[in-house]
TIFILO-757193 format. One record per residue: x, y, z of N, C-alpha, C in turn. Coordinates in pm, whole numbers, padded with zeros to 5 digits, always signed. Example, Ala and Ser with C-alpha at 12.3 -4.5 7.8 and 13.67 -1.06 7.14 Angstrom:
% TIFILO-757193
+01319-00569+00780+01230-00450+00780+01320-00330+00780;+01285-00225+00708+01367-00106+00714+01290+00003+00787;
This chain:
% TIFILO-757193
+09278+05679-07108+09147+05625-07079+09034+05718-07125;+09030+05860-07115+08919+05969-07171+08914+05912-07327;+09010+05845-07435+08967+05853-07548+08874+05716-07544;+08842+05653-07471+08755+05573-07485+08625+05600-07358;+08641+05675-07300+08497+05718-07216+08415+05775-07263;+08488+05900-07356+08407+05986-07416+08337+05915-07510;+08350+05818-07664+08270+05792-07719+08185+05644-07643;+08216+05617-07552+08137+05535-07483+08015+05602-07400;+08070+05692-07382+07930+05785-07309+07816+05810-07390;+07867+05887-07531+07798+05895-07561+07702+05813-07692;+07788+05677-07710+07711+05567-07743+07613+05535-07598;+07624+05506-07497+07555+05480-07358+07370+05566-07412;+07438+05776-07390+07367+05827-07364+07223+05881-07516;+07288+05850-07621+07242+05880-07716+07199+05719-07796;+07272+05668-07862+07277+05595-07966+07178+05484-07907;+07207+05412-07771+07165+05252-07731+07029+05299-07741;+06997+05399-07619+06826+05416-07647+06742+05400-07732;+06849+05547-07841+06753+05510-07977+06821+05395-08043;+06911+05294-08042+06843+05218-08099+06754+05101-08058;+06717+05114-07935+06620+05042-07826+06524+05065-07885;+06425+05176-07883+06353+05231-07884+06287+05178-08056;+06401+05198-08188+06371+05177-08283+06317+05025-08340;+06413+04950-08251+06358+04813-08243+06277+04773-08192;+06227+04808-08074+06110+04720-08014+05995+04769-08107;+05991+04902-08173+05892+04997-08234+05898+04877-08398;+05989+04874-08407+06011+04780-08525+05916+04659-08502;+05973+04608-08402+05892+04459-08362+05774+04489-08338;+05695+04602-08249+05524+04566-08251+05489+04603-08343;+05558+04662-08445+05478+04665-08627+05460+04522-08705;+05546+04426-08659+05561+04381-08749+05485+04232-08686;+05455+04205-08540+05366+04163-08464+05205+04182-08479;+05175+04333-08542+05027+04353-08558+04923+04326-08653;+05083+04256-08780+05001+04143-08931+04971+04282-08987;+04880+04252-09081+04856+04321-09234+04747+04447-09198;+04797+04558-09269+04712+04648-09200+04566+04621-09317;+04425+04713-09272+04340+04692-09372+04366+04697-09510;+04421+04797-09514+04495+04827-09711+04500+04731-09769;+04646+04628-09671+04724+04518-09737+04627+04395-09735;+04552+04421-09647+04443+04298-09629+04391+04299-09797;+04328+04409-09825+04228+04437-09905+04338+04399-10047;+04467+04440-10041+04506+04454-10159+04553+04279-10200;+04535+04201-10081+04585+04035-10115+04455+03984-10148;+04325+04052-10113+04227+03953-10151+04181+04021-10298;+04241+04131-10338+04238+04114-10480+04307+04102-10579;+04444+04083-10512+04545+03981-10599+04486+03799-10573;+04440+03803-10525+04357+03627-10491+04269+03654-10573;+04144+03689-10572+04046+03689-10689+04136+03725-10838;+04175+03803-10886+04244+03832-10956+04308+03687-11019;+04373+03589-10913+04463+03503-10951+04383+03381-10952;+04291+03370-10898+04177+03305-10919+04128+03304-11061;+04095+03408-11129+04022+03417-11253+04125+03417-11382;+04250+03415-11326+04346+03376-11470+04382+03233-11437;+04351+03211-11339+04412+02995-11347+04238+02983-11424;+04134+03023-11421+04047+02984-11493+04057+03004-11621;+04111+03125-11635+04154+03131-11798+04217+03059-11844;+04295+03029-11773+04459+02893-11832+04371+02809-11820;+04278+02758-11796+04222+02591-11822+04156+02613-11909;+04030+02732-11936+03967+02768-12074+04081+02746-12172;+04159+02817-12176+04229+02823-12301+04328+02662-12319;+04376+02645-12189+04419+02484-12234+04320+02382-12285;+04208+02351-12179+04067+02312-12309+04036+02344-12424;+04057+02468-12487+04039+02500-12620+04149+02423-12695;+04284+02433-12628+04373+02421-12745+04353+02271-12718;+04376+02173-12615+04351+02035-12615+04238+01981-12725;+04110+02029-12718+04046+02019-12892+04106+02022-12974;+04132+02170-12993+04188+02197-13177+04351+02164-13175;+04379+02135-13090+04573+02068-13142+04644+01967-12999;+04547+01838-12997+04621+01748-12950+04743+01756-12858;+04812+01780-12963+04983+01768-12956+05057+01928-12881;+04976+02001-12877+05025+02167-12843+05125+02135-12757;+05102+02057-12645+05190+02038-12464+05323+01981-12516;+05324+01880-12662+05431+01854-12661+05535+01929-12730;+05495+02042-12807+05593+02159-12868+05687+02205-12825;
């Protein structure tokens, strides 16, 4: 019976806590949404992605003028 108390103890006294501890710490990170950084860094991948779908219609308008047929290539 000691070969199974001993590593049960000290899964009990060591391991469960921390990994208690690591998870709930896990979960209110991931509960508190986007920090400012990430905020900042999606609204300029949005503008950013904003101004190349404008490009893709400039340039599809251009080519719809000068070559009709381009979409069907």
């Amino acid at each position: 019976m000691d070969l199974i108390e001993v590593p049960l103890s000290i899964f009990l006294i060591i391991v469960a806590p921390l990994w208690l501890i690591l998870h709930y710490r896990s979960k209110r990170q991931t509960n508190q949404g986007l920090s400012e950084k990430d905020q900042e860094n999606l609204h300029s991948l949005i503008e950013r992605t904003e101004k190349l779908q404008a490009r893709i219609i400039s340039l599809e308008l251009i080519l719809d003028e000068e070559s009709p047929k381009w979409r069907e290539r």
